[in-house]
C-alpha positions in Angstrom: 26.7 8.8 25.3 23.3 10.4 26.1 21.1 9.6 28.8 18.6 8.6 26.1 20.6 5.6 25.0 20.3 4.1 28.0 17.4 4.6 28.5 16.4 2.5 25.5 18.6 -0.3 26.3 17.2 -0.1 29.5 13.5 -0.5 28.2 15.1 -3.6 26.1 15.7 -5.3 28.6 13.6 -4.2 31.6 11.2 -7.2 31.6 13.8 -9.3 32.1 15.6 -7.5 34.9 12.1 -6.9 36.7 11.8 -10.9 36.2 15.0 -11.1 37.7 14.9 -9.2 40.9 11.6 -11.5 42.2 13.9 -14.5 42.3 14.5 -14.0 46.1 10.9 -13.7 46.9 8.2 -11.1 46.5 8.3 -7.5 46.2 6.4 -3.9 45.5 7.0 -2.0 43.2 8.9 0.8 44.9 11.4 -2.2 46.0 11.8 -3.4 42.3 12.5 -0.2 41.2 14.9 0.5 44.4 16.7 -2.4 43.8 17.1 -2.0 40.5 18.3 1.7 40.9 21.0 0.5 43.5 22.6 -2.4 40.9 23.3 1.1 39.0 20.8 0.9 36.4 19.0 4.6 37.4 16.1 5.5 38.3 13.0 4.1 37.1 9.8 6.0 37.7 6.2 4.3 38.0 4.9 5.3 34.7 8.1 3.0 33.3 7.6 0.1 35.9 4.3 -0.7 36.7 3.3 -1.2 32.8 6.1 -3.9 33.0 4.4 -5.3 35.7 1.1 -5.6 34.7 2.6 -6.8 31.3 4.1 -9.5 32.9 1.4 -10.1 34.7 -1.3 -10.6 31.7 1.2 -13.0 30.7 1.4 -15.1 33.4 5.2 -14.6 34.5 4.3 -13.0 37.6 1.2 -13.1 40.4 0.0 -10.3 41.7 -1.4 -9.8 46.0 -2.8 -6.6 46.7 -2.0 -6.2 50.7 -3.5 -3.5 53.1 -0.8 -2.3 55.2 -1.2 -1.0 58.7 0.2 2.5 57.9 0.1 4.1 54.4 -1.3 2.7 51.7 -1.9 -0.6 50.5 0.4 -2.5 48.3 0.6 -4.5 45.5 3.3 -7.5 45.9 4.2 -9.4 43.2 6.3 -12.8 42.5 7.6 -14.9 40.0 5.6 -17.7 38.6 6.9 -20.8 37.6 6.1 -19.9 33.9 8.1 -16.6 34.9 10.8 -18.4 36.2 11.6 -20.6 33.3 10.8 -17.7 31.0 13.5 -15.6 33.0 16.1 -18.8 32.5 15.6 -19.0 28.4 15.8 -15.1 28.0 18.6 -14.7 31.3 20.5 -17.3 28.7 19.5 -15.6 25.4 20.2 -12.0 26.6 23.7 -13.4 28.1 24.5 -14.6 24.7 23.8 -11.6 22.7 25.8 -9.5 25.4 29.2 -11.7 24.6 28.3 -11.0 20.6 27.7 -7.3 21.4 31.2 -7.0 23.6 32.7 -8.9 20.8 31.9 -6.6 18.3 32.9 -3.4 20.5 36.3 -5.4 21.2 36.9 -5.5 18.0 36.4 -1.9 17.7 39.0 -1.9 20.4 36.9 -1.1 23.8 37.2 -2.8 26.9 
């Protein structure tokens, strides 16, 4: 399977797992996408992430804290809202469901 088929899976369901990794607290961006990266989902550049994140922010599923940092650059942190919390917990339970019907379907076509 090509590189590109994940890639729009990946774009799927990115809100979500962006949503997902600020349930432990608040992050950057550079963390998101590092944590992300190390679950095994690849790498996922800037111009992919940060729309994500100002999308969710517009919608009110995540705040945003720009921070000046002693060394480097400043940096933008962002956490989940409640809104983004119980928005993570319908579509967490939504995406869950449509992953059983999707493995059912492959099972059937006799993968594992």
């Amino acid at each position: 399977m090509s590189a590109d088929r994940r890639a729009s899976w990946l774009k799927g369901v990115l809100d979500l797992l962006v949503l997902a990794s600020l349930t432990e607290g608040e992050n950057y961006g550079y963390e998101i996408a590092k944590s992300l990266a190390e679950s095994g989902l690849g790498q996922i550049k800037g111009g992919t992430l940060y729309p994500v994140l100002n999308r969710l922010e517009e919608a009110g599923l995540v705040a945003a804290e720009f921070r000046v940092t002693e060394r480097g650059p400043g940096r933008r942190y962002y956490r989940l809202t409640e809104q983004g919390r119980s928005t993570l917990a319908e579509q967490g339970d939504l995406w869950v469901a449509f992953d059983r019907s999707v493995r059912s379907v492959l099972a059937k076509g006799g993968i594992q």
